[in-house]
Structures are given as C-alpha cells and as structure tokens.
MDTraj code that builds the backbone (N, CA, C; nanometers):
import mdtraj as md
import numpy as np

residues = "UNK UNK UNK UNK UNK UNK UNK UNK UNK UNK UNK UNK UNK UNK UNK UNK UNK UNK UNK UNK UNK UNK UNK UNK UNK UNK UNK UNK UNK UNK UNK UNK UNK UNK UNK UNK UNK UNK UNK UNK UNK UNK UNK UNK UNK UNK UNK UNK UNK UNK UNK UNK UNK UNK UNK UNK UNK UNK UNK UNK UNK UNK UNK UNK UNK UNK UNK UNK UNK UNK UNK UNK UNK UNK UNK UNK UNK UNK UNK UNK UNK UNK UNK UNK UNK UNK UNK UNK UNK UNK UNK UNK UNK UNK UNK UNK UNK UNK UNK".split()
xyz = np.array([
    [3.9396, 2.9106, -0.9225],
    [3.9079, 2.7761, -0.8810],
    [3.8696, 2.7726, -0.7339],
    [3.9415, 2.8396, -0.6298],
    [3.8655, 2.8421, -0.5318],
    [3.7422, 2.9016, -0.4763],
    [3.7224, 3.0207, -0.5763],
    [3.5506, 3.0374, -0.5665],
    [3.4660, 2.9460, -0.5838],
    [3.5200, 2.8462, -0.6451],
    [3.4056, 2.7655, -0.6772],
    [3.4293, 2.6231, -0.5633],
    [3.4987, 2.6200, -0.4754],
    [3.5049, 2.5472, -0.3322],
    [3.4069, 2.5453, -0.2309],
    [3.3594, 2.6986, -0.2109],
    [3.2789, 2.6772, -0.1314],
    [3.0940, 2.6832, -0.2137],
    [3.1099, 2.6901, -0.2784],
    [2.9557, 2.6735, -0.3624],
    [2.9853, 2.5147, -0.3078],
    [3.0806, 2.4123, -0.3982],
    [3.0838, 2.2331, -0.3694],
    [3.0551, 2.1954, -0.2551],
    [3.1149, 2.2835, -0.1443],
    [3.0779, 2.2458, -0.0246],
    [2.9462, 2.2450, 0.0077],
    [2.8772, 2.3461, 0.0148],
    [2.7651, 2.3894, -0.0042],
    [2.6337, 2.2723, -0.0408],
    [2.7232, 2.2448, -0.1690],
    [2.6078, 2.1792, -0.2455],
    [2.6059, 2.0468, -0.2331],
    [2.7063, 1.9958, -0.1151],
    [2.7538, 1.8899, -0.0967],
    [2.6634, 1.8609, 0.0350],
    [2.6859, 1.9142, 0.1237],
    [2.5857, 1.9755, 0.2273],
    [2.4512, 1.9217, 0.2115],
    [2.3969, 2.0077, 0.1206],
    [2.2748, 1.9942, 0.0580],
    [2.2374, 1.8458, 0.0688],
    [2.3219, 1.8006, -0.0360],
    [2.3071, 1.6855, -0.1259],
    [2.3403, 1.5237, 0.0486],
    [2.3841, 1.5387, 0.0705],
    [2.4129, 1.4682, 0.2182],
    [2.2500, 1.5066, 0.3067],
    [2.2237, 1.6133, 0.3240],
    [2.0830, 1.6715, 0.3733],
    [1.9618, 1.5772, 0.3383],
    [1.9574, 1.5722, 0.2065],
    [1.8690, 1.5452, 0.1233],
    [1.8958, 1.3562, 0.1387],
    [1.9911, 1.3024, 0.1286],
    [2.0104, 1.1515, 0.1270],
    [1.9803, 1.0930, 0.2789],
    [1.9878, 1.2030, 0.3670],
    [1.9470, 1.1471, 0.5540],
    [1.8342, 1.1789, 0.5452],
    [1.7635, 1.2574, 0.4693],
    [1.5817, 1.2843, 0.5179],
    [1.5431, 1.1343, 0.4577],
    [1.5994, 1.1079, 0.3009],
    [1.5140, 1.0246, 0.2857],
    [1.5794, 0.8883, 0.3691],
    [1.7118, 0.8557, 0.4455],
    [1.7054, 0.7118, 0.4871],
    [1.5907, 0.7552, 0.6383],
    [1.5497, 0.8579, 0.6608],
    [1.5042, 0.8542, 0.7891],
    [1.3787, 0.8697, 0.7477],
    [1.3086, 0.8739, 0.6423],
    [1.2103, 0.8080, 0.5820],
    [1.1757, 0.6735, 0.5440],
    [1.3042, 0.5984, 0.5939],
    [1.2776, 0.4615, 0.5544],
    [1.3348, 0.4109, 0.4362],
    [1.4080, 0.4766, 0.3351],
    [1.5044, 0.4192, 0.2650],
    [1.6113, 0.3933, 0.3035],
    [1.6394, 0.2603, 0.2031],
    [1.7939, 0.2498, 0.2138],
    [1.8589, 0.3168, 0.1222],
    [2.0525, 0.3567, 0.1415],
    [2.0860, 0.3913, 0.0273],
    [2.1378, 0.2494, -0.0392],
    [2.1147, 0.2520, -0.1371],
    [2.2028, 0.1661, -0.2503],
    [2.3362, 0.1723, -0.3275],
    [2.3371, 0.3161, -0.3807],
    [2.4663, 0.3458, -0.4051],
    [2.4887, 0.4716, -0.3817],
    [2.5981, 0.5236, -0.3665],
    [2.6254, 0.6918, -0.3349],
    [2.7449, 0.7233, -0.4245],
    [2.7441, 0.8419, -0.5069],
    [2.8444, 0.8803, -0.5701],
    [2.8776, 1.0638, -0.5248],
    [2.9325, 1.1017, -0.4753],
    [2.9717, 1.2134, -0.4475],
    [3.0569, 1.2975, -0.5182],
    [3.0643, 1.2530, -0.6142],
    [3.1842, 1.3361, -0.6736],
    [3.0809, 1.4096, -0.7802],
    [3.0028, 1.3133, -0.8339],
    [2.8740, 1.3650, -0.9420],
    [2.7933, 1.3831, -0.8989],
    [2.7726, 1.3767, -0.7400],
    [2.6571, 1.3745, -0.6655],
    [2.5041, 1.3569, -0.6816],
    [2.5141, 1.2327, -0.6714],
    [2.3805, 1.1774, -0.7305],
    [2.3550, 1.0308, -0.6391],
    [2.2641, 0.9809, -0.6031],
    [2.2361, 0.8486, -0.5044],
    [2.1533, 0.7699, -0.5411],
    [2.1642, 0.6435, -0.5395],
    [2.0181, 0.5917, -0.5285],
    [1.9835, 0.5049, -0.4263],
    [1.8524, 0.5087, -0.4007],
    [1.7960, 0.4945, -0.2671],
    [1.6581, 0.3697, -0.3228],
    [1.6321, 0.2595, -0.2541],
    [1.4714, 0.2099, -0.2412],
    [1.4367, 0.1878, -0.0750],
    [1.3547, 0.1495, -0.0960],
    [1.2484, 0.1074, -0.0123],
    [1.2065, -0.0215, -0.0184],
    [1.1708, -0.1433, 0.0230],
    [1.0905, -0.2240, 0.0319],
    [0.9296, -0.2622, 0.0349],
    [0.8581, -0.3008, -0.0262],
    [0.7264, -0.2715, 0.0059],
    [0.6978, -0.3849, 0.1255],
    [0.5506, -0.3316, 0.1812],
    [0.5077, -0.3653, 0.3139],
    [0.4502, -0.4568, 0.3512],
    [0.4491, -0.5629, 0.4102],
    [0.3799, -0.6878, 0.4303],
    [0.1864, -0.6283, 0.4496],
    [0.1174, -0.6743, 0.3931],
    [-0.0619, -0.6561, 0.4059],
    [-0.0863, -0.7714, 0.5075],
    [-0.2006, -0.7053, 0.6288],
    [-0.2046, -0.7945, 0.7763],
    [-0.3453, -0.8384, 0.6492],
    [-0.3633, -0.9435, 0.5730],
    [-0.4866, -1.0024, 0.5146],
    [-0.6089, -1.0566, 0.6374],
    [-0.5043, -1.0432, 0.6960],
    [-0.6529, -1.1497, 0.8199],
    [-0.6879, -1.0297, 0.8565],
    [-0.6460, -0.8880, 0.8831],
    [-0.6939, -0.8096, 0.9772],
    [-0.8319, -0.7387, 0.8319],
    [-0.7391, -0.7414, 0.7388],
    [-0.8557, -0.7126, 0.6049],
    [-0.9505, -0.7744, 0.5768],
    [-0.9512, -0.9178, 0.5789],
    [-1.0092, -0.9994, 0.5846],
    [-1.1652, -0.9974, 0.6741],
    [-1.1095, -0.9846, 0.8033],
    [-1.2299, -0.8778, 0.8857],
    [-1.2955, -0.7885, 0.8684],
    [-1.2378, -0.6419, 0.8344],
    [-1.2890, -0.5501, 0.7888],
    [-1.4302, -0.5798, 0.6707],
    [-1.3672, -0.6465, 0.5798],
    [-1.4221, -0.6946, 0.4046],
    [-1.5704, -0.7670, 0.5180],
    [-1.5696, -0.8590, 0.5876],
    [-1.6809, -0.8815, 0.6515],
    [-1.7781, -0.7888, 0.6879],
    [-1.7021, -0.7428, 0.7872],
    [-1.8061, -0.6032, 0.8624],
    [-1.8478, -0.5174, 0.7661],
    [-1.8091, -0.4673, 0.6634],
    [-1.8401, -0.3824, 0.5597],
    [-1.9431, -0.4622, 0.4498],
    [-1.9469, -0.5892, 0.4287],
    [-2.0189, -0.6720, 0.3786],
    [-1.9818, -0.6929, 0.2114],
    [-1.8319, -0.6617, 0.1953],
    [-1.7660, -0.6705, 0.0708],
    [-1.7229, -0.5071, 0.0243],
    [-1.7639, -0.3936, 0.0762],
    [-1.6880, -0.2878, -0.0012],
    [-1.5473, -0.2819, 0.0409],
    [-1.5065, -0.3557, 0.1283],
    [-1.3426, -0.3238, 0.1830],
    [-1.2770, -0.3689, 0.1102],
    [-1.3199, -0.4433, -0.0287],
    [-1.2362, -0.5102, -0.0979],
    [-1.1905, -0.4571, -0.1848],
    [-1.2280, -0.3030, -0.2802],
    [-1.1791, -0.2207, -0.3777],
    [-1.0170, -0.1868, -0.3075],
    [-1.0413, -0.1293, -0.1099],
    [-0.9448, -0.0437, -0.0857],
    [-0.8344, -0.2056, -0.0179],
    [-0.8922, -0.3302, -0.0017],
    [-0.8137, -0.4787, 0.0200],
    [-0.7480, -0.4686, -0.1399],
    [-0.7367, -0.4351, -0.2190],
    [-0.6776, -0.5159, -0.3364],
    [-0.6067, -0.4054, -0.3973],
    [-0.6446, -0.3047, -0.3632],
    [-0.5092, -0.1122, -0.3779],
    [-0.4059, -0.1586, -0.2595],
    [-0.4609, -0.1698, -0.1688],
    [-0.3133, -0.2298, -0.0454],
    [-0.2478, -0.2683, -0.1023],
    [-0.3148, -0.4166, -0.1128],
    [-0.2329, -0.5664, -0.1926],
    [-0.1530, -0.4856, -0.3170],
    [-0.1656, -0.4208, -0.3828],
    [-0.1070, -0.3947, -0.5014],
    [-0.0049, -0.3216, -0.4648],
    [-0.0264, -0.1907, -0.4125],
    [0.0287, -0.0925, -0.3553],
    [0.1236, -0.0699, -0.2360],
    [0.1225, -0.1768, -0.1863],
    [0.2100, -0.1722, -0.0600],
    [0.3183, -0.2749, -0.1136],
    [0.2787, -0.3873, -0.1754],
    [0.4163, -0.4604, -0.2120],
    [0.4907, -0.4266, -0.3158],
    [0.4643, -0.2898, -0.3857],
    [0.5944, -0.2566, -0.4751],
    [0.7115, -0.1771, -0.3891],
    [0.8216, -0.1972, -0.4628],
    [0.9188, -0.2103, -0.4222],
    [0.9437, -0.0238, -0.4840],
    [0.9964, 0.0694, -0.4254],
    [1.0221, 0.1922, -0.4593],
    [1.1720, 0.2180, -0.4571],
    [1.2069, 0.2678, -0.6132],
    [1.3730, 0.3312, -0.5769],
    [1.3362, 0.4662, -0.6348],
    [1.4642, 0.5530, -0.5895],
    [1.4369, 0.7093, -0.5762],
    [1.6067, 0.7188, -0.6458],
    [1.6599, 0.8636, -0.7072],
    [1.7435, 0.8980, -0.7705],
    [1.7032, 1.0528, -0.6756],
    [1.8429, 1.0368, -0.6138],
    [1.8327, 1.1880, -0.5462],
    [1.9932, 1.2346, -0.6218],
    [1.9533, 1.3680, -0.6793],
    [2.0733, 1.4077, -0.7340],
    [2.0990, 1.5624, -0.7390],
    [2.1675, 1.6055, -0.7656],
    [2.1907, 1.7746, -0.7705],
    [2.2627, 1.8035, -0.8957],
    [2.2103, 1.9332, -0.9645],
    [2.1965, 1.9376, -1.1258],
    [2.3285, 2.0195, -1.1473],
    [2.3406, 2.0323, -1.2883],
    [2.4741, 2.1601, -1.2849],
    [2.4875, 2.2754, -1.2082],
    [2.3802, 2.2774, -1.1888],
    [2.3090, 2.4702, -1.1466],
    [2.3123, 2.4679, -0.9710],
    [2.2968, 2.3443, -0.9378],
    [2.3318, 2.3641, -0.7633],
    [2.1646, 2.2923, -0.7229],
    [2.0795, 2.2859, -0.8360],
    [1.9599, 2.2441, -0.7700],
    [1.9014, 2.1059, -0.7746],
    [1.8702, 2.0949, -0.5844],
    [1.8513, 1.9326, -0.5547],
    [1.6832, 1.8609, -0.6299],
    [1.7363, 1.7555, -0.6984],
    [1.6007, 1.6656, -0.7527],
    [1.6020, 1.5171, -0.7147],
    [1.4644, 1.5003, -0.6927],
    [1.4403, 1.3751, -0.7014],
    [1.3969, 1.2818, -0.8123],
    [1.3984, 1.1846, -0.8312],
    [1.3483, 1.1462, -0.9814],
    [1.2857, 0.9721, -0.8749],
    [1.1678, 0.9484, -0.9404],
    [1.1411, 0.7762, -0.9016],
    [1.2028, 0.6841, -1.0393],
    [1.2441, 0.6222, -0.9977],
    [1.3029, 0.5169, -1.0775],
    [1.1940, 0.3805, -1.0818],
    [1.1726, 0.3359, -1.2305],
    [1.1239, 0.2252, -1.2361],
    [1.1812, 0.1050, -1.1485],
    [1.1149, 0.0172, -1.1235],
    [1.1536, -0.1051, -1.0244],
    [1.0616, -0.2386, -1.1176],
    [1.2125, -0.2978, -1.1870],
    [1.1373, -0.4430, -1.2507],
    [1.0573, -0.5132, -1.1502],
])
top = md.Topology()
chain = top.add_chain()
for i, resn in enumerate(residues, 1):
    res = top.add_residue(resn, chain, resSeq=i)
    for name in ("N", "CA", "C"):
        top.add_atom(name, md.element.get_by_symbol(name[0]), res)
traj = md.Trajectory(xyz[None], top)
C-alpha cells in the first residue's frame, strides 16, 4: 500500500498542474473532486465590440459579415471542460456540452 503513495502523489501533482494551466487560461473551476480526481472547469463567452464590426462590414463593403456572424456565434458560447486523470495515471481533457 505504500508503493502506491507516491505514484497518488504524483498524480495528484499532475492533476493540480493541469487545473492552474487551465484557470490561467481563463477558466473558472466549478467543482473539484480530488479524491477521484477529476474537475470541472467553464469559461464564459465574450462580449462582440458590434460597432467596431459594424465598421469593418462597411469598409469591406459587406464581406466582413460571414467572419461578423462566426464571432457573434462563436464567442458567446459558453465552454465547460472535464479535466480528469484515468486509472492508468493519464491526464485528459474532455469538452462538455453547455445547454
């Protein structure tokens, strides 16, 4: 039983490693379980400056509007992440649907 102490530590390590890259990426955590070691983490999506797009879509004379309406779509979803570590010691991420 104590061989297998410092592998936990280890993988605990890891797993703590892996949950600060992503809040210093800009997630929050949501919940943390350490014992099963597994987290979940989102993000917020990003306010679109429309007036500054709005401009652009002018000067371009309407093509800014394919990459105006991927923003709009794309920046206001909301992202959660499942950071977890498997039986075997190895760290995964998984994206989680967001109603």
């Amino acid at each position: 039983m104590k061989s297998n102490q410092p592998a936990r530590e280890e993988s605990l390590r890891v797993f703590s490693n892996l949950i600060s890259k992503k809040i210093h990426n800009g997630f929050i955590l949501e919940e943390r379980n350490d014992e099963f070691q597994f987290a979940v983490l989102y993000k917020g999506g990003k306010a679109v400056n429309h007036s500054f797009n709005f401009i652009i879509f002018c000067f371009t004379l309407g093509l800014w509007s394919v990459a105006w309406i991927y923003l709009t779509i794309e920046a206001s979803k909301q992202k959660k992440i499942l950071v977890a570590i498997d039986e075997d010691g190895i760290p995964f991420t998984e994206r989680c649907l967001v109603a």
